[in-house]
C-alpha positions as CSV (number, residue, x, y, z in Angstrom):
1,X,110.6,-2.2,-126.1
2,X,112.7,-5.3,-126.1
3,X,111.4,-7.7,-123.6
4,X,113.3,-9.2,-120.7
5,X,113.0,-12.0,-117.9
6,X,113.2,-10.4,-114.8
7,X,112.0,-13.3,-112.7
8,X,112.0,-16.9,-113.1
9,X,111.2,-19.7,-110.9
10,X,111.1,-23.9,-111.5
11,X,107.9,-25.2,-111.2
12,X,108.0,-28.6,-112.5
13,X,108.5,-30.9,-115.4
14,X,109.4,-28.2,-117.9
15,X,107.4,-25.1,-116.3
16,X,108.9,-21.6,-115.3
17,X,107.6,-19.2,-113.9
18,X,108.3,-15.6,-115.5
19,X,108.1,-12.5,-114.8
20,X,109.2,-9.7,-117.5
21,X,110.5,-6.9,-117.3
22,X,106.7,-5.3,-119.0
23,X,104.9,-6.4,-116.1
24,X,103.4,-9.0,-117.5
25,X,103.9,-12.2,-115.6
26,X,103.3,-16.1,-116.7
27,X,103.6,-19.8,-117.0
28,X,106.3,-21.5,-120.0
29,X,106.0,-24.9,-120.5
30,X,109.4,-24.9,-122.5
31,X,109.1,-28.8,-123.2
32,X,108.8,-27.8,-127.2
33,X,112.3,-25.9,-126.7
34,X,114.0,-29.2,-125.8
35,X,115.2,-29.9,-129.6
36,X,119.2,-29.8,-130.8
37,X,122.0,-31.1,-129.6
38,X,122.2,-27.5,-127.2
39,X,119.2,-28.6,-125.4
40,X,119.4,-32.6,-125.1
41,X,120.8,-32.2,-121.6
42,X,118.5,-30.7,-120.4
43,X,115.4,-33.2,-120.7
44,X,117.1,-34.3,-117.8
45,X,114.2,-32.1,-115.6
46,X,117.1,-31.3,-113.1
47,X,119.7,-30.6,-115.4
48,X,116.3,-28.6,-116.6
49,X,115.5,-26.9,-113.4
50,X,119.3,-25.4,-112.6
51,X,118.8,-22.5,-115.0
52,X,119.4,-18.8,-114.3
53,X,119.0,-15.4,-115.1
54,X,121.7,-14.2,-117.0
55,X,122.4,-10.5,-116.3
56,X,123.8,-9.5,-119.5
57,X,121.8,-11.6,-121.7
58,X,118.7,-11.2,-119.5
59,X,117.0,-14.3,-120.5
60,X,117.1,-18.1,-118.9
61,X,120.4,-19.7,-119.3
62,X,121.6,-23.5,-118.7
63,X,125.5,-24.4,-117.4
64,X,125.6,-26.1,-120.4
65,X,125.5,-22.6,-122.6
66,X,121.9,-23.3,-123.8
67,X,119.8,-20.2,-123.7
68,X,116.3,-19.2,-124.7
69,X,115.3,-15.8,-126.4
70,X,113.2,-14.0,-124.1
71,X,110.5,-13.4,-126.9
72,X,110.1,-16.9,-127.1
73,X,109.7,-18.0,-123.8
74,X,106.9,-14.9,-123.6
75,X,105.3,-16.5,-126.2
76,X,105.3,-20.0,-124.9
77,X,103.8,-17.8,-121.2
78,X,100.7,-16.2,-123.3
79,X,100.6,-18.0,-126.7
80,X,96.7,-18.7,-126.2
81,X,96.2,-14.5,-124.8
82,X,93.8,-13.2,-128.2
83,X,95.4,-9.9,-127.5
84,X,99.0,-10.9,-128.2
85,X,98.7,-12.6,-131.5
86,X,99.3,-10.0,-133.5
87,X,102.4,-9.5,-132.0
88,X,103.4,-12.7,-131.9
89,X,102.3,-13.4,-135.9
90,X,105.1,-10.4,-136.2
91,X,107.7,-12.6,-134.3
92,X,106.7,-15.2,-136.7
93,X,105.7,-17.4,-134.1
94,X,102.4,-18.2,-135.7
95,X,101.0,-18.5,-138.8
């Protein structure tokens, strides 16, 4: 199954709230995404929190073209979940 974001809402700082299109639904703090020149802009936490859903690419995207893989922002949602580091180990996402 490839994962989607079906739902994502600003919460603060650099926290979204996600919902994918599993059923599983979570927390990012996408502060560790903010590195290269794509995503400079957007430490700026309102140019941050004007993001959207892209329909085709069905993942978060910025104005500014910046996007995030929806496996990663999953992972950043449940990275401490036991259950899930198996798959995430597969996405090389940990060690």
């Amino acid at each position: 199954m490839f994962l989607r974001v079906t739902e994502a809402r600003y919460l603060d700082a650099y926290r979204i709230a996600v919902a994918f299109n599993n059923g599983k639904k979570g927390i990012a703090d996408l502060v560790d995404a903010l590195k290269g020149s794509a995503f400079e802009s957007l430490k700026n936490p309102e140019a941050f929190a004007s993001f959207k859903i892209d329909s085709d690419l069905e993942t978060i995207v910025w104005e500014n073209g910046a996007d995030l893989a929806p496996e990663y922002i999953y992972y950043q949602a449940f990275k401490n979940e036991t259950a899930l580091q198996t798959q995430f180990k597969e996405w090389a996402y940990v060690g």
